[in-house]
N, C-alpha and C positions, 0 to 999 in steps of 0.2 A: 727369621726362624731361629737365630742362634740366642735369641730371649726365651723365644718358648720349650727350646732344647734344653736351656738351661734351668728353667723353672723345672721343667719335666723330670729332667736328674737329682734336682736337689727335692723335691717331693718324694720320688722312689727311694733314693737314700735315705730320708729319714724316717719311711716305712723298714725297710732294711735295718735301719739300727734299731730300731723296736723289737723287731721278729728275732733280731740277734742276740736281746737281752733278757728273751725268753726262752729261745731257743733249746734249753739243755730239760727243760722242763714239757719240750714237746715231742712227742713222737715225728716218724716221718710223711707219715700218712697227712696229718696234721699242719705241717709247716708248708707241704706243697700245695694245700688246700688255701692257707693263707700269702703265701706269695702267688698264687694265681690270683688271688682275689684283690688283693693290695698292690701290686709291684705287677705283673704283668697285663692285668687289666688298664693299669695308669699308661704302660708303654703303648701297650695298644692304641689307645683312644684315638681314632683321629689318625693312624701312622699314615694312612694312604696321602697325604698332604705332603709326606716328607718325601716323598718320589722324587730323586736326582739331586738330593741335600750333598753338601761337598761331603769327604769319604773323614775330614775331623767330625762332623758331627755325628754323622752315624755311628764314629768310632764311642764317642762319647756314650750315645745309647748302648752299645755293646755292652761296654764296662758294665754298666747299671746290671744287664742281663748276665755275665758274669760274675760280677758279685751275688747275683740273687740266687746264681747258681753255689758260690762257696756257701753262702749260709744255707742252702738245704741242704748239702753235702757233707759239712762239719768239716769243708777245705781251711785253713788258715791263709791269712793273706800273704803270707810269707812261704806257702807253699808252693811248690809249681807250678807253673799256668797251663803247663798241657793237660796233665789230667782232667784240671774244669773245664777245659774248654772240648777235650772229647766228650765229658760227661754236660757240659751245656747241649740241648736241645732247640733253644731258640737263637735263632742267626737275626738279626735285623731287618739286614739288609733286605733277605728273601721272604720275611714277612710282612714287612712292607709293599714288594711288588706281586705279593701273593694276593694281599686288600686289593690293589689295583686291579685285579685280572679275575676278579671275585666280581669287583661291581661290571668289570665290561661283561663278563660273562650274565650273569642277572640281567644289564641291560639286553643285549644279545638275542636272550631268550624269550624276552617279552619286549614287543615291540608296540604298544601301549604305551610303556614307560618311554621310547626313543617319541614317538609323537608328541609325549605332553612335556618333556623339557626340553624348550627349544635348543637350549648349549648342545643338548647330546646331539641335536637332529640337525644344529646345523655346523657339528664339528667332529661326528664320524658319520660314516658313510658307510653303510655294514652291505658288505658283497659277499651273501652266504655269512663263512665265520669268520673273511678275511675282512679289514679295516683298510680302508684308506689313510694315506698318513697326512700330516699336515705339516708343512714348512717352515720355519720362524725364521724371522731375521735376526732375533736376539739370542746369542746362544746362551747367554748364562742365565736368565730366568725364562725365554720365550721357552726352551728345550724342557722346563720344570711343568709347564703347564698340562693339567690333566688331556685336554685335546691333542698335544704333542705324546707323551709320555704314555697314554693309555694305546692307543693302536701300534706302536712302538713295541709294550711288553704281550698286547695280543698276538701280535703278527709274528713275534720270535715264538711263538710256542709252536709242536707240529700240529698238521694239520688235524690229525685225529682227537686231537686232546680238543681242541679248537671247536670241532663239531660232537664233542661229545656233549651227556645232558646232567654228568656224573659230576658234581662239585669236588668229590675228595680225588678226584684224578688231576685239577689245578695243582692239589698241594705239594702232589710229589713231581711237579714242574715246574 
């Protein structure tokens, strides 16, 4: 994963130095339109894979998200990092385990979908909203696995959230 982390950072970077050498010539409205489209679209892609990545690479992603925060902000880089980072809106970490708990929830809710793919059917075990967990002998990639990892970030959520049918009520947990 730390090839495709890395690929991933230097592709958004050099959307970012693009958007940065236009920048003065665009509105705000305008830049946020185009780092969502270019730079946070590209983070996204795919994050739910990076569930339980060591905390350098996620830091790595961060960065990216940070910076894509100074150029819409008109931060310099030599400015301070607390301001951008109260004024970043995208955390990684938590949007990553948010994709996760988005598709159990999907699955969850239609159970059609847990019938026709047997992974799902024969590696959660859905009791109501609660999930059965699954044991690894490997910690360091067995514990990454979506069968490990997905009933893990279901079962920490409460229980209401859990049995709700409301998708923006995940985000804010």
């Amino acid at each position: 994963m730390e090839e495709h982390v890395k690929f991933k950072c230097r592709a958004v970077y050099a959307q970012l130095y693009n958007i940065g050498k236009i920048r003065n010539y665009l509105d705000q409205q305008s830049t946020e339109k185009l780092i969502n489209a270019l730079v946070h679209s590209r983070t996204d892609y795919c994050n739910a894979l990076l569930i339980g990545l060591p905390k350098y690479l996620i830091r790595k992603l961060q960065l990216v998200q940070t910076t894509a925060t100074r150029v819409l902000c008109r931060f310099s880089k030599y400015d301070h990092s607390t301001p951008v980072l109260v004024t970043s809106l995208v955390v990684v970490e938590f949007r990553i385990k948010y994709k996760v708990r988005l598709l159990i929830h999907y699955t969850t809710m239609d159970q059609n979908i847990c019938r026709r793919c047997s992974l799902l059917e024969a590696s959660i075990t859905v009791e109501c909203p609660r999930m059965i967990l699954n044991l690894t002998q490997r910690k360091t990639l067995g514990d990454r696995a979506f069968k490990v990892a997905a009933p893990k970030l279901w079962n920490s959520l409460p229980k209401d959230v859990r049995s709700c049918n409301n998708v923006s009520i995940l985000r804010a947990n």
